[in-house]
PDB file with SEQRES, HELIX, SHEET and CRYST1 records, atoms N, CA, C and O in Angstrom:
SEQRES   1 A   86  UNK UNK UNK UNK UNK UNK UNK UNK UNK UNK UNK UNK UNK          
SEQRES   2 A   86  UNK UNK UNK UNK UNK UNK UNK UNK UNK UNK UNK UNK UNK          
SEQRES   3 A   86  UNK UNK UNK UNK UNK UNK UNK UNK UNK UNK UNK UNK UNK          
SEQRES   4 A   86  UNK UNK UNK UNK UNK UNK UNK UNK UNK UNK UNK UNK UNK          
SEQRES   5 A   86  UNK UNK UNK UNK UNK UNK UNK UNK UNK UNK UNK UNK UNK          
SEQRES   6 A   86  UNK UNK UNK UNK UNK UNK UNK UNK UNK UNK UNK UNK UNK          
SEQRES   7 A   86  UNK UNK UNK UNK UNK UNK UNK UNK                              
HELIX    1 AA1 UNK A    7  UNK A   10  5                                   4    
HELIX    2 AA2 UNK A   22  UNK A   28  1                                   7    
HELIX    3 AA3 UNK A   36  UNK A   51  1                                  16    
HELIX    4 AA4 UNK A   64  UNK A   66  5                                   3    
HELIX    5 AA5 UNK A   69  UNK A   71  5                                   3    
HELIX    6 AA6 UNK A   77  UNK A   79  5                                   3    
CRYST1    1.000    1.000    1.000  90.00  90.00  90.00 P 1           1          
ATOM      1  N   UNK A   1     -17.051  46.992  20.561  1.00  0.00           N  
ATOM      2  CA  UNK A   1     -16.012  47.287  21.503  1.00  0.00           C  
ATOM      3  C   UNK A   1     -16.354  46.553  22.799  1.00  0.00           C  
ATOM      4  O   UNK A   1     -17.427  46.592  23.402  1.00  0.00           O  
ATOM      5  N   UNK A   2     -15.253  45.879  23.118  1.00  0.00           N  
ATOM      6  CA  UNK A   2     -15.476  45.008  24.554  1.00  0.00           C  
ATOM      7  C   UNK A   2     -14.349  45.632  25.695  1.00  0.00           C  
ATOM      8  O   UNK A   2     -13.442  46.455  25.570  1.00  0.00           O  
ATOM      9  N   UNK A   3     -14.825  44.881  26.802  1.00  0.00           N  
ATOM     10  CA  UNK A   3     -13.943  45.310  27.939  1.00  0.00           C  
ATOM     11  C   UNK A   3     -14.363  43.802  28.764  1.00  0.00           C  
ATOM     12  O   UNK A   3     -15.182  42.932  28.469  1.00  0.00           O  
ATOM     13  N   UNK A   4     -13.428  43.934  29.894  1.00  0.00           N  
ATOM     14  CA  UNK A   4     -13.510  42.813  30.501  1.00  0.00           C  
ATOM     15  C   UNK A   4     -14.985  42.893  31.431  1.00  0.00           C  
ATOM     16  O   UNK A   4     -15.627  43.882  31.785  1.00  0.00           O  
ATOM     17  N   UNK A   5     -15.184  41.701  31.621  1.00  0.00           N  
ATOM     18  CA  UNK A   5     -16.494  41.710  32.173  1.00  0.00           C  
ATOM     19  C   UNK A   5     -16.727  41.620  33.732  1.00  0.00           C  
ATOM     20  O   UNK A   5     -16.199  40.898  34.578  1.00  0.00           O  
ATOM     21  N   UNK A   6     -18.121  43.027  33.864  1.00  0.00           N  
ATOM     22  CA  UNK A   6     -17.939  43.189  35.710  1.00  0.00           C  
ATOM     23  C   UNK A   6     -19.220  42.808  35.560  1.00  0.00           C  
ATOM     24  O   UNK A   6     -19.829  42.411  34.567  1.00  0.00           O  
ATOM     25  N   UNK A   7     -19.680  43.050  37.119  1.00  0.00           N  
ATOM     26  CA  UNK A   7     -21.033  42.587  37.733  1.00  0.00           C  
ATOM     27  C   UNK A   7     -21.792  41.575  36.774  1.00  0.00           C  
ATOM     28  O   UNK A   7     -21.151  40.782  36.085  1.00  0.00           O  
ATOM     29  N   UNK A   8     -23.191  41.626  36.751  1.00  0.00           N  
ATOM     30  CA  UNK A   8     -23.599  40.501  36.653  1.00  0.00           C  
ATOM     31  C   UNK A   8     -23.458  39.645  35.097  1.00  0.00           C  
ATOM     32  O   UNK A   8     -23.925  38.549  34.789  1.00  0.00           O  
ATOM     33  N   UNK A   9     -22.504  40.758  34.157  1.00  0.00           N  
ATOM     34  CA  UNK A   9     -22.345  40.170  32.839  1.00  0.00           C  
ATOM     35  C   UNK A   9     -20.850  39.055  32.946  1.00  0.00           C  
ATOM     36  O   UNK A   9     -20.397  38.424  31.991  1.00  0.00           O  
ATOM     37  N   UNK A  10     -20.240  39.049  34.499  1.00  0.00           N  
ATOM     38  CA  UNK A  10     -19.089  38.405  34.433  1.00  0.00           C  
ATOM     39  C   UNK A  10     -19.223  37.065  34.647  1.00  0.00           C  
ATOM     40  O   UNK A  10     -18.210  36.367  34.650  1.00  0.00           O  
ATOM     41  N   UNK A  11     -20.751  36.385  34.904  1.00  0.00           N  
ATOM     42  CA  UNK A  11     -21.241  35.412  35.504  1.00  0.00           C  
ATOM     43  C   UNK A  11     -21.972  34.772  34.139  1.00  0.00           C  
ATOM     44  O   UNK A  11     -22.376  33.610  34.089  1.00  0.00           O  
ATOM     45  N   UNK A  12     -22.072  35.748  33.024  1.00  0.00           N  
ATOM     46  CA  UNK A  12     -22.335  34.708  31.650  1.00  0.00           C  
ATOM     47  C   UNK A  12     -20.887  34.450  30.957  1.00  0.00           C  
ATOM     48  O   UNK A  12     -20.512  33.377  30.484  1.00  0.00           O  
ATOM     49  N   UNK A  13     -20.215  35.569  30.996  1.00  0.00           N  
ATOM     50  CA  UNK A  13     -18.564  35.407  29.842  1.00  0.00           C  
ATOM     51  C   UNK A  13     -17.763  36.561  30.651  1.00  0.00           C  
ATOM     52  O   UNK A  13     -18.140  37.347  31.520  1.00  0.00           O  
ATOM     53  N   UNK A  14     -16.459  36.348  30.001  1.00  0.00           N  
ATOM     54  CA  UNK A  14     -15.205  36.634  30.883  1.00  0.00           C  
ATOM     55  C   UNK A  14     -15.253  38.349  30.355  1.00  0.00           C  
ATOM     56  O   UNK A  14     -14.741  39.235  31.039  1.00  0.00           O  
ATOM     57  N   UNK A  15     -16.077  38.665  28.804  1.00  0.00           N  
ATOM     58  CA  UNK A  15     -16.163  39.891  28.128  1.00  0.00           C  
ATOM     59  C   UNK A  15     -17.537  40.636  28.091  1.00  0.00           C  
ATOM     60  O   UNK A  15     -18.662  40.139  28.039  1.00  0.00           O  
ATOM     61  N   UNK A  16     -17.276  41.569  28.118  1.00  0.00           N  
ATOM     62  CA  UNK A  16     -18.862  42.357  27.704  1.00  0.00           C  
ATOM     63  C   UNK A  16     -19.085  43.884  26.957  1.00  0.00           C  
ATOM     64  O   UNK A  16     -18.212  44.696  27.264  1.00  0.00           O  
ATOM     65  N   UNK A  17     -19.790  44.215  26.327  1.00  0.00           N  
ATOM     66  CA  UNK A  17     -19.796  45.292  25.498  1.00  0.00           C  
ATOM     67  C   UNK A  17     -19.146  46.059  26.150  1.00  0.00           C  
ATOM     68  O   UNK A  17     -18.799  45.372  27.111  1.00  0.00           O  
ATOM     69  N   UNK A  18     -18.511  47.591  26.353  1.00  0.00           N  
ATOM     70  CA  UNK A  18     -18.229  48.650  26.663  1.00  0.00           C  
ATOM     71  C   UNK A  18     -19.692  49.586  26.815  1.00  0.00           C  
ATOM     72  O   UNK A  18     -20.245  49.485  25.719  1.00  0.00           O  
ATOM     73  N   UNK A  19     -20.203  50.109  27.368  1.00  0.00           N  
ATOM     74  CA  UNK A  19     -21.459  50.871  27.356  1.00  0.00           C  
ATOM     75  C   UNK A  19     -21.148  52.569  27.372  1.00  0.00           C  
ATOM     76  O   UNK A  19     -20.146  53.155  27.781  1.00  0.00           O  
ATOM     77  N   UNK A  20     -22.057  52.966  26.932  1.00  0.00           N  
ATOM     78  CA  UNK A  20     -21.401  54.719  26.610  1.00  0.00           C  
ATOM     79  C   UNK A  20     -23.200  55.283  26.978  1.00  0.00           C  
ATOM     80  O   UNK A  20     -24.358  54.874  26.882  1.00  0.00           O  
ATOM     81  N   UNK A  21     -22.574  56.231  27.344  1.00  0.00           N  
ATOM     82  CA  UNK A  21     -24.205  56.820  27.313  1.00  0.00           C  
ATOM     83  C   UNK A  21     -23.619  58.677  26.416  1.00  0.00           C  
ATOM     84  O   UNK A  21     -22.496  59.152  26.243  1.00  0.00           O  
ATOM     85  N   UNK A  22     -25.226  59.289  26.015  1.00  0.00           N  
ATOM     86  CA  UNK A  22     -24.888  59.829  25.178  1.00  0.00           C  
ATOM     87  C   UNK A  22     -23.724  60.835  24.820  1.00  0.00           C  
ATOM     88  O   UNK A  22     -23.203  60.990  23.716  1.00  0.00           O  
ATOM     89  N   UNK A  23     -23.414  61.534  26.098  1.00  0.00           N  
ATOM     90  CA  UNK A  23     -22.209  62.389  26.228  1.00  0.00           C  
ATOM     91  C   UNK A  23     -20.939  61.634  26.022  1.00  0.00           C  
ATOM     92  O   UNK A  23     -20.163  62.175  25.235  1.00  0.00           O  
ATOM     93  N   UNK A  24     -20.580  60.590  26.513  1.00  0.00           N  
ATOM     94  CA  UNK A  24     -19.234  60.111  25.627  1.00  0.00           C  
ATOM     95  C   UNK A  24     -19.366  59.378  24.640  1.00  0.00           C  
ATOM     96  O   UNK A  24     -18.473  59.327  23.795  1.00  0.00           O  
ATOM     97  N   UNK A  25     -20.530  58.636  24.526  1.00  0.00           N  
ATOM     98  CA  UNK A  25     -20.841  58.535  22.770  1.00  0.00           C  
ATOM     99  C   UNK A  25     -20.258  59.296  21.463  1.00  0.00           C  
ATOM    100  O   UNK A  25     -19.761  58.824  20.440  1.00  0.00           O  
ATOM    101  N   UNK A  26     -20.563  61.055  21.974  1.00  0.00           N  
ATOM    102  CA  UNK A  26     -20.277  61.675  21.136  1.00  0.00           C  
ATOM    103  C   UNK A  26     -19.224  62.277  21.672  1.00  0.00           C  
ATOM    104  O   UNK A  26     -19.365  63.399  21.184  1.00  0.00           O  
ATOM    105  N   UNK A  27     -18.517  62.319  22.158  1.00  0.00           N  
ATOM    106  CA  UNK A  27     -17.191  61.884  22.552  1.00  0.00           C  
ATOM    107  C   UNK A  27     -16.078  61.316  22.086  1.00  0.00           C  
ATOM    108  O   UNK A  27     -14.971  61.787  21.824  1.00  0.00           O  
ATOM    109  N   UNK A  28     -16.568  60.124  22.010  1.00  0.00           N  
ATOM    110  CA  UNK A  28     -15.739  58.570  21.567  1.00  0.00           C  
ATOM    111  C   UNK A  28     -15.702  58.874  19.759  1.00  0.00           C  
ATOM    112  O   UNK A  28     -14.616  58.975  19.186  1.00  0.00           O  
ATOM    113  N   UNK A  29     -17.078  59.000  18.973  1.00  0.00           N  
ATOM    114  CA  UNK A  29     -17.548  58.904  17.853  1.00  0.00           C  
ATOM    115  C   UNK A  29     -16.348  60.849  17.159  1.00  0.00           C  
ATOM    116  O   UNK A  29     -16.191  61.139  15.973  1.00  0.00           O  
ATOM    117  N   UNK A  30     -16.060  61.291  17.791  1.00  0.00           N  
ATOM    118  CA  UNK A  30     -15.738  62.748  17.084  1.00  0.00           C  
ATOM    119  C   UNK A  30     -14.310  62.235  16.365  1.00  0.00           C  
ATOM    120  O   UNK A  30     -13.368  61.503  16.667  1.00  0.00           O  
ATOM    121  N   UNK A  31     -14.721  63.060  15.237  1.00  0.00           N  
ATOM    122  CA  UNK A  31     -13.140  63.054  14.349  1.00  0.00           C  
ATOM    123  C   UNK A  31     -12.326  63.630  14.687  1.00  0.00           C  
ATOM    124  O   UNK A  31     -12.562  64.791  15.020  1.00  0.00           O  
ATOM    125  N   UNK A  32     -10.738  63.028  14.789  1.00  0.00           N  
ATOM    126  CA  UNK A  32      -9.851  63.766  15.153  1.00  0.00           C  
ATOM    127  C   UNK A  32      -8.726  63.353  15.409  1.00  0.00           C  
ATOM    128  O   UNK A  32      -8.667  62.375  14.664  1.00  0.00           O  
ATOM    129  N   UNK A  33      -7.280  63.425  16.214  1.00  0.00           N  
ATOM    130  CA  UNK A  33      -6.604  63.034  16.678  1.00  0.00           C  
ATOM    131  C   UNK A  33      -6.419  63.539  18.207  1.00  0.00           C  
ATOM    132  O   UNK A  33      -6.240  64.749  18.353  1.00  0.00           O  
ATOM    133  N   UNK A  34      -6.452  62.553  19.583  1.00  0.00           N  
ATOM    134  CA  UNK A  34      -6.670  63.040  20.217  1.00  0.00           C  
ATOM    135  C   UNK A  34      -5.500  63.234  21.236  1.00  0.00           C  
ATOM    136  O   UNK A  34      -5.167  62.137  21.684  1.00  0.00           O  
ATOM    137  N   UNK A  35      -4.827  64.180  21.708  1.00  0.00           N  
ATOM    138  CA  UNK A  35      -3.887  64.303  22.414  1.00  0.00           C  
ATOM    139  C   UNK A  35      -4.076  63.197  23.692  1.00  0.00           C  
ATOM    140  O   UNK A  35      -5.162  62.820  24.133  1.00  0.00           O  
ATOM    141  N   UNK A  36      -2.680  62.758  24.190  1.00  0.00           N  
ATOM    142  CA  UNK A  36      -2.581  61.460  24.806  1.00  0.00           C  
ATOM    143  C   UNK A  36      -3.573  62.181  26.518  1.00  0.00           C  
ATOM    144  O   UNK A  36      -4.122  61.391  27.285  1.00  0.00           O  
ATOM    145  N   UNK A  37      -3.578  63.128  26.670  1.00  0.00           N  
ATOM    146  CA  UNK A  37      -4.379  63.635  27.908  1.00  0.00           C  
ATOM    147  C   UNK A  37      -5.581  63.325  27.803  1.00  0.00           C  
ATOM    148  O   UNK A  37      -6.269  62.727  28.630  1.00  0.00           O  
ATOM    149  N   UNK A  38      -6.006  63.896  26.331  1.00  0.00           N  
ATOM    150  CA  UNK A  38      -7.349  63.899  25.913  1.00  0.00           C  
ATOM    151  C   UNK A  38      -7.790  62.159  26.080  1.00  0.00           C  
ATOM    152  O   UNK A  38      -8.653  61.932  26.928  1.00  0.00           O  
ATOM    153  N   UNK A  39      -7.259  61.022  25.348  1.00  0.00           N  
ATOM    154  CA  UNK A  39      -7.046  60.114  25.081  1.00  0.00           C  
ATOM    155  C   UNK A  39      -7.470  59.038  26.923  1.00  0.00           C  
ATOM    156  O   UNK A  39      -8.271  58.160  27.245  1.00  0.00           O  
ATOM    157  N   UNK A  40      -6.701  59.590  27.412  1.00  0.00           N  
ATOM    158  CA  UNK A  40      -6.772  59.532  28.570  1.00  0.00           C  
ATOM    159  C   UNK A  40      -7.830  59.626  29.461  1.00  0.00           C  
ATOM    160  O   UNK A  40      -8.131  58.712  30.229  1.00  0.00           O  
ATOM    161  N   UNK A  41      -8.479  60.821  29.386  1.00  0.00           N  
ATOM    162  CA  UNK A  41      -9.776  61.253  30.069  1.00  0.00           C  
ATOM    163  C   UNK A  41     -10.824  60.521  29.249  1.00  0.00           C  
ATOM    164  O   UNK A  41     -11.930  60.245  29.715  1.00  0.00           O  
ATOM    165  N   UNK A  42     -10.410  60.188  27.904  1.00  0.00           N  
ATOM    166  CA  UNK A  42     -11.371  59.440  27.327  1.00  0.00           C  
ATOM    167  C   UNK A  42     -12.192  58.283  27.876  1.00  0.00           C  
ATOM    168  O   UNK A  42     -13.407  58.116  27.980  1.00  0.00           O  
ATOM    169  N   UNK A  43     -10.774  57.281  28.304  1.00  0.00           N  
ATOM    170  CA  UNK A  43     -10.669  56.369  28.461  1.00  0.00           C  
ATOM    171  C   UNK A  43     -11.141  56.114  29.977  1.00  0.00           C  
ATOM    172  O   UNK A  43     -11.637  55.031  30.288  1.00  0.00           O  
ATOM    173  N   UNK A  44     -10.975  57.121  30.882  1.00  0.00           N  
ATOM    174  CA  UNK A  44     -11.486  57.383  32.057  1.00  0.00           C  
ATOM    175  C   UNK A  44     -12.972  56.957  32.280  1.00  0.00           C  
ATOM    176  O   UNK A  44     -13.587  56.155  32.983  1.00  0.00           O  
ATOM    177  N   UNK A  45     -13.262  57.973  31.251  1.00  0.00           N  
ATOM    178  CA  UNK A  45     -14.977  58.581  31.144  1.00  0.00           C  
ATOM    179  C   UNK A  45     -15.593  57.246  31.063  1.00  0.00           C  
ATOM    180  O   UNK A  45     -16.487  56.783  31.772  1.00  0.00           O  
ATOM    181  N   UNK A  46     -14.879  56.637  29.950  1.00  0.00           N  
ATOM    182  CA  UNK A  46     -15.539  55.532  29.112  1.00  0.00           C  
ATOM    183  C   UNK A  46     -15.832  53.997  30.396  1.00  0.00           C  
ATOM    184  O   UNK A  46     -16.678  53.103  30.381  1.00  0.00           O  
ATOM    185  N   UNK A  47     -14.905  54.244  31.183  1.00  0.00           N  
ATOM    186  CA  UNK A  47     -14.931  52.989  32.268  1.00  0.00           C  
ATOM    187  C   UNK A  47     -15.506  53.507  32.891  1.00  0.00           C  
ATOM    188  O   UNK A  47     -16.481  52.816  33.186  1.00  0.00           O  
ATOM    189  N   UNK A  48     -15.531  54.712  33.492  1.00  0.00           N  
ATOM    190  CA  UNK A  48     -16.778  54.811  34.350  1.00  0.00           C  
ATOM    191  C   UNK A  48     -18.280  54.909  34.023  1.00  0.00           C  
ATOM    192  O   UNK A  48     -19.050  54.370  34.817  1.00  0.00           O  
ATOM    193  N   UNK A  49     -18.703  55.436  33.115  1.00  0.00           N  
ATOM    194  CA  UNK A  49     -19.498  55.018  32.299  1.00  0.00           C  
ATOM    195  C   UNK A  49     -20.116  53.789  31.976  1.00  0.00           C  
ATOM    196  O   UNK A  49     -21.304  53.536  32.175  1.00  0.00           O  
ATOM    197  N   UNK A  50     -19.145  52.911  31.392  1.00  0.00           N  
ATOM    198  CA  UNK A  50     -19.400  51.287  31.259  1.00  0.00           C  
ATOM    199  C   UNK A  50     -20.068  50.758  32.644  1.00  0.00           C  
ATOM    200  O   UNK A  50     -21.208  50.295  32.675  1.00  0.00           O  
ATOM    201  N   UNK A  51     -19.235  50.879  33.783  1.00  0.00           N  
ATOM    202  CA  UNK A  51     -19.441  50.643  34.960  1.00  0.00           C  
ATOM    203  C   UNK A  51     -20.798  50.846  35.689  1.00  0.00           C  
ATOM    204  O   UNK A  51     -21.302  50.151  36.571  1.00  0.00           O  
ATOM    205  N   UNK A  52     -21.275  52.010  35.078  1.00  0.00           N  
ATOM    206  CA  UNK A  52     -22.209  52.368  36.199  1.00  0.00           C  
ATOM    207  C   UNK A  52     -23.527  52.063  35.115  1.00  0.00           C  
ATOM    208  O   UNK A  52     -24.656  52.357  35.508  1.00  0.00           O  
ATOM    209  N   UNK A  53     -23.423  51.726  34.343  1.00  0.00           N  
ATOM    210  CA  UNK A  53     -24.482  51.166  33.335  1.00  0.00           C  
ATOM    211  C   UNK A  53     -23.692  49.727  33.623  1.00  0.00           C  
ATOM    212  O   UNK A  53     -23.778  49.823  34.847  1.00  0.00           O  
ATOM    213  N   UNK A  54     -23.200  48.844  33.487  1.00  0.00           N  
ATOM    214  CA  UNK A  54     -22.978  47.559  33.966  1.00  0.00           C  
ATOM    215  C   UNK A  54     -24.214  46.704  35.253  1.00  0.00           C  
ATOM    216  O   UNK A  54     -25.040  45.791  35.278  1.00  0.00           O  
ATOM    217  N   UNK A  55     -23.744  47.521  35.969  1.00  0.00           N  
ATOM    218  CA  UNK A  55     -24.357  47.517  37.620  1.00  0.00           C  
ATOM    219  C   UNK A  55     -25.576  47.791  37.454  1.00  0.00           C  
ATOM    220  O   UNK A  55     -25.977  47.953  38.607  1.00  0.00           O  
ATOM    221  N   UNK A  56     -26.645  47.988  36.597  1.00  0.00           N  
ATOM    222  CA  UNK A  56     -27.965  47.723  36.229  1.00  0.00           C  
ATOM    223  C   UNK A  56     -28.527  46.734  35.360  1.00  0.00           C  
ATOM    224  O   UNK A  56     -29.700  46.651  34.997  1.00  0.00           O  
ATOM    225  N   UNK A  57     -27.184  45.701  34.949  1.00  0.00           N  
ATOM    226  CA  UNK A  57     -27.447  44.484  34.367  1.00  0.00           C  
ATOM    227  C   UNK A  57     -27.990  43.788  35.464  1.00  0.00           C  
ATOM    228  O   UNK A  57     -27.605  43.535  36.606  1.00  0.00           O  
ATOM    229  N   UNK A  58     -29.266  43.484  34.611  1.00  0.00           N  
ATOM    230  CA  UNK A  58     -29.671  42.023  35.598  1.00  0.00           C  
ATOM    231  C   UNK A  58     -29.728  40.789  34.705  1.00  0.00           C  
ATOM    232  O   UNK A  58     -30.309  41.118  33.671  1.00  0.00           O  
ATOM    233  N   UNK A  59     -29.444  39.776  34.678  1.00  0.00           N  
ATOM    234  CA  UNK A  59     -29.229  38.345  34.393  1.00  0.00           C  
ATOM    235  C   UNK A  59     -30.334  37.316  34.388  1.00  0.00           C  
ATOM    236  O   UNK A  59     -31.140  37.518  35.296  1.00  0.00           O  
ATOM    237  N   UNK A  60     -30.609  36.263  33.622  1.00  0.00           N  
ATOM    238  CA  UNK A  60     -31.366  35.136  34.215  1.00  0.00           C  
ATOM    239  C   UNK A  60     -31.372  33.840  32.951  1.00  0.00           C  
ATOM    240  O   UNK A  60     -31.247  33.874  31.727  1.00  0.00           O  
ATOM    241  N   UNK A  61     -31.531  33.000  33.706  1.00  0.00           N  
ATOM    242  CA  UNK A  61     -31.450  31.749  32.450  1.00  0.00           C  
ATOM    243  C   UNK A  61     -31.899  31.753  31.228  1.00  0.00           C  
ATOM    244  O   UNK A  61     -32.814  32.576  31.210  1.00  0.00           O  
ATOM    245  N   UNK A  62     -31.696  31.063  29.684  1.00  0.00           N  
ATOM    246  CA  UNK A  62     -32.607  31.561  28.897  1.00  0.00           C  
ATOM    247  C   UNK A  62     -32.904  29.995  28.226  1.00  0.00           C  
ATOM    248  O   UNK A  62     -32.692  29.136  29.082  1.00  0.00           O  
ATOM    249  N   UNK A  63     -33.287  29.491  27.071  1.00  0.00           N  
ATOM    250  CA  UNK A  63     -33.230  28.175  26.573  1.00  0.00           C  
ATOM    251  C   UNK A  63     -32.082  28.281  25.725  1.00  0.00           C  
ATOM    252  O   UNK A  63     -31.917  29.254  24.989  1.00  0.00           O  
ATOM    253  N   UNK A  64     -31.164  27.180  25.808  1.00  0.00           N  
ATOM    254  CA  UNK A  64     -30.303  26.829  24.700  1.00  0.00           C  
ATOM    255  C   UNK A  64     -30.463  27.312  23.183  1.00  0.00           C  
ATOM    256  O   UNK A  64     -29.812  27.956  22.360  1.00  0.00           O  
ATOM    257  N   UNK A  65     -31.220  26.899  23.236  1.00  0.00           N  
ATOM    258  CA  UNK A  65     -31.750  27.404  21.295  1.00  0.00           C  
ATOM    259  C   UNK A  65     -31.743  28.521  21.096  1.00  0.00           C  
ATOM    260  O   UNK A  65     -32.302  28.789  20.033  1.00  0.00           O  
ATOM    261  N   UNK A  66     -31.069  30.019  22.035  1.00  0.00           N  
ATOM    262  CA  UNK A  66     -30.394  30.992  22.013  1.00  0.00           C  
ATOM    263  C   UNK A  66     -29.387  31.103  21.097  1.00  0.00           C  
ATOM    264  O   UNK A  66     -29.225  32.128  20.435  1.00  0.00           O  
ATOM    265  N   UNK A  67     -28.569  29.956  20.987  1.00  0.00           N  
ATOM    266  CA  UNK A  67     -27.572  29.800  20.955  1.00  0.00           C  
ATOM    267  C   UNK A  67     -27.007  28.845  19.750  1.00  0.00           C  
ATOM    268  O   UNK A  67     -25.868  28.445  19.507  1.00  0.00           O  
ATOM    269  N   UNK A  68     -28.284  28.640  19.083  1.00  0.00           N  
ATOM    270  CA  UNK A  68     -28.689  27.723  17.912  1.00  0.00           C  
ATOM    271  C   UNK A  68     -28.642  28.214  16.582  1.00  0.00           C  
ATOM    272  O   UNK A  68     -29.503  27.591  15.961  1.00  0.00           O  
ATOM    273  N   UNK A  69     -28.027  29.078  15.777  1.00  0.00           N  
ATOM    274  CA  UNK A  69     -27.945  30.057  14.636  1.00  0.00           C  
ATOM    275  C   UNK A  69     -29.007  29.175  13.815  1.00  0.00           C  
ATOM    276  O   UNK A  69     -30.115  29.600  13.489  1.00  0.00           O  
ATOM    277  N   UNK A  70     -28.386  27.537  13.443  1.00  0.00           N  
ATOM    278  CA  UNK A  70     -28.901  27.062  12.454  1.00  0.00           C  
ATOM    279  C   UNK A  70     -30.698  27.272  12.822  1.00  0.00           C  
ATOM    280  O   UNK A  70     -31.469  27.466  11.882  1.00  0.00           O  
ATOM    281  N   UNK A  71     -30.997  27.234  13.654  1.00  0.00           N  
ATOM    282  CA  UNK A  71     -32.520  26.974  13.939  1.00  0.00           C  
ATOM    283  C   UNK A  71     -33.334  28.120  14.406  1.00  0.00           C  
ATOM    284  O   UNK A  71     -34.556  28.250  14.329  1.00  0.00           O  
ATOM    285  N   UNK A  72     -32.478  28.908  14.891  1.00  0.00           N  
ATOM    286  CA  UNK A  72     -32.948  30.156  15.625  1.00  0.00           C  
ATOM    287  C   UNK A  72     -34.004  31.307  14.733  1.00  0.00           C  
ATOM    288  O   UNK A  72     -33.498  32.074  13.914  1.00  0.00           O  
ATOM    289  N   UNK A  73     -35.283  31.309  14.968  1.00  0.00           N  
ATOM    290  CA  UNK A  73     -35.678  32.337  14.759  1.00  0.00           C  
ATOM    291  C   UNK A  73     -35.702  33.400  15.682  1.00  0.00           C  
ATOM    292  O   UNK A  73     -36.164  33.370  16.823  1.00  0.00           O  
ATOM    293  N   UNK A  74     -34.973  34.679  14.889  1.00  0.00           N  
ATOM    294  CA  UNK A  74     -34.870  36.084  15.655  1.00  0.00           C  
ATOM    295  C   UNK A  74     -36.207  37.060  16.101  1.00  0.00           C  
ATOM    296  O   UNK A  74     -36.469  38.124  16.662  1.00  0.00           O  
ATOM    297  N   UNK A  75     -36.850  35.893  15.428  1.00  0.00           N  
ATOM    298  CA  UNK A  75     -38.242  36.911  15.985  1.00  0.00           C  
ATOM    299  C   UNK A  75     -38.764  36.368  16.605  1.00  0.00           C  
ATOM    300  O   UNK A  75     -39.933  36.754  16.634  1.00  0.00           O  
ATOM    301  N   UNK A  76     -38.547  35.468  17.303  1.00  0.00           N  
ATOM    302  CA  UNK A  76     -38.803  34.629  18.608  1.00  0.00           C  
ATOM    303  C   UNK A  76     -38.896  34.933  19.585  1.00  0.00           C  
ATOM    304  O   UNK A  76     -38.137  34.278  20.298  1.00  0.00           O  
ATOM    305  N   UNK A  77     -39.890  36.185  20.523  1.00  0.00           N  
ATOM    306  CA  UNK A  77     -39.081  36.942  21.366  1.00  0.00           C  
ATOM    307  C   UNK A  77     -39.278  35.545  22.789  1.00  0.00           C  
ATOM    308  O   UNK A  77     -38.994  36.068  23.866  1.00  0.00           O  
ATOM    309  N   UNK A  78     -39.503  34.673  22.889  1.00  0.00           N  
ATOM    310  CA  UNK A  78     -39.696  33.444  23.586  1.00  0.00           C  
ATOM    311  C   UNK A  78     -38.202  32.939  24.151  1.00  0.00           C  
ATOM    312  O   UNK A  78     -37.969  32.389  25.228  1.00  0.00           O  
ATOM    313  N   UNK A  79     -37.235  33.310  23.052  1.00  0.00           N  
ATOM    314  CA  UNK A  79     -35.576  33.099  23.447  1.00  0.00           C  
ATOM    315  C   UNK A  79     -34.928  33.574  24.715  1.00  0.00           C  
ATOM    316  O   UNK A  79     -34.008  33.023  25.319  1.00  0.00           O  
ATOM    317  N   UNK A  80     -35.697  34.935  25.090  1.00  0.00           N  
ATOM    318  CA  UNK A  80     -35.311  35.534  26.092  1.00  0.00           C  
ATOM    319  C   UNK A  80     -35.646  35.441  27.506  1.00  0.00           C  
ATOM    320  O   UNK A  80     -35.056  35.721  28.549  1.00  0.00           O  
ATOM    321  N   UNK A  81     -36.815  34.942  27.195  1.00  0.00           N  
ATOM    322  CA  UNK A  81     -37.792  34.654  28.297  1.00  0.00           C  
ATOM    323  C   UNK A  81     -37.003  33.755  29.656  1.00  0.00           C  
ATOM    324  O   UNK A  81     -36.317  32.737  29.565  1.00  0.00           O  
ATOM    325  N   UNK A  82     -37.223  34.210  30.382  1.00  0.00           N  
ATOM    326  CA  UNK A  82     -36.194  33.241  31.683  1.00  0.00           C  
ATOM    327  C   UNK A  82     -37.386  31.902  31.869  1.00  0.00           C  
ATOM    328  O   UNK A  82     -38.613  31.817  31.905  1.00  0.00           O  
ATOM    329  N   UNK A  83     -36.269  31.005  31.953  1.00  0.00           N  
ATOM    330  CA  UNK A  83     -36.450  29.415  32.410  1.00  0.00           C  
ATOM    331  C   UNK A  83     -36.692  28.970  33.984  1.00  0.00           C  
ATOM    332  O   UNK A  83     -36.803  29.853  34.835  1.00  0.00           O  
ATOM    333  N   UNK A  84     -36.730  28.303  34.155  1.00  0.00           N  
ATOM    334  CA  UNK A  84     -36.622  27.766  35.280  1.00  0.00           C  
ATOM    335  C   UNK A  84     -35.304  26.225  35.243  1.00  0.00           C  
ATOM    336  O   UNK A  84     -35.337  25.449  34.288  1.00  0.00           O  
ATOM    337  N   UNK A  85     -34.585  26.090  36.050  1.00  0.00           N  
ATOM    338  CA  UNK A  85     -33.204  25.682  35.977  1.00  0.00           C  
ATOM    339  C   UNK A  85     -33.379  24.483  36.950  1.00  0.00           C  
ATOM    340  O   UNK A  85     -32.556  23.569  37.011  1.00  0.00           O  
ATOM    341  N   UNK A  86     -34.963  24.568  38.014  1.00  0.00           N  
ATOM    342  CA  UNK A  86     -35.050  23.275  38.884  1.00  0.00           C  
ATOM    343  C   UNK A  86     -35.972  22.043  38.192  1.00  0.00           C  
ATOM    344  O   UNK A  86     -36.115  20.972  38.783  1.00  0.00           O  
TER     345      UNK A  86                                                      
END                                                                             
């Protein structure tokens, strides 16, 4: 699930996950049909939520070969590692 992208995830792509922490997790996840109020406050919760877990993204360069499927090993934890860009 995506939403448009704030703070510092708007400076890699225009999108970014939706973030939930555990109370609307189980929230979001319950079976049911939810009246358009309910639906509503959902949807509330859920942006503010996203938001305030957003705003503890921090950012930084990484190497291309991130971005490399064909070559990429995932157990590389070296991918993540910030670069230097000068």
């Amino acid at each position: 699930m995506t939403r448009e992208a704030r703070d510092a995830a708007g400076d890699v792509h225009d999108r970014m996950p939706a973030f939930l922490d555990d109370e609307v997790m189980r929230e979001w996840i319950a079976p049911g049909k939810l009246e358009k109020d309910e639906r509503e406050h959902l949807h509330g919760a859920l942006g503010e939520v996203s938001e305030k877990i957003a705003r503890t993204l921090v950012t930084h360069p990484v190497d291309r070969a991130v971005n490399n499927v064909r070559t990429l090993d995932r157990s590389d934890s070296g991918l993540i590692a910030p670069i230097d860009l000068g």
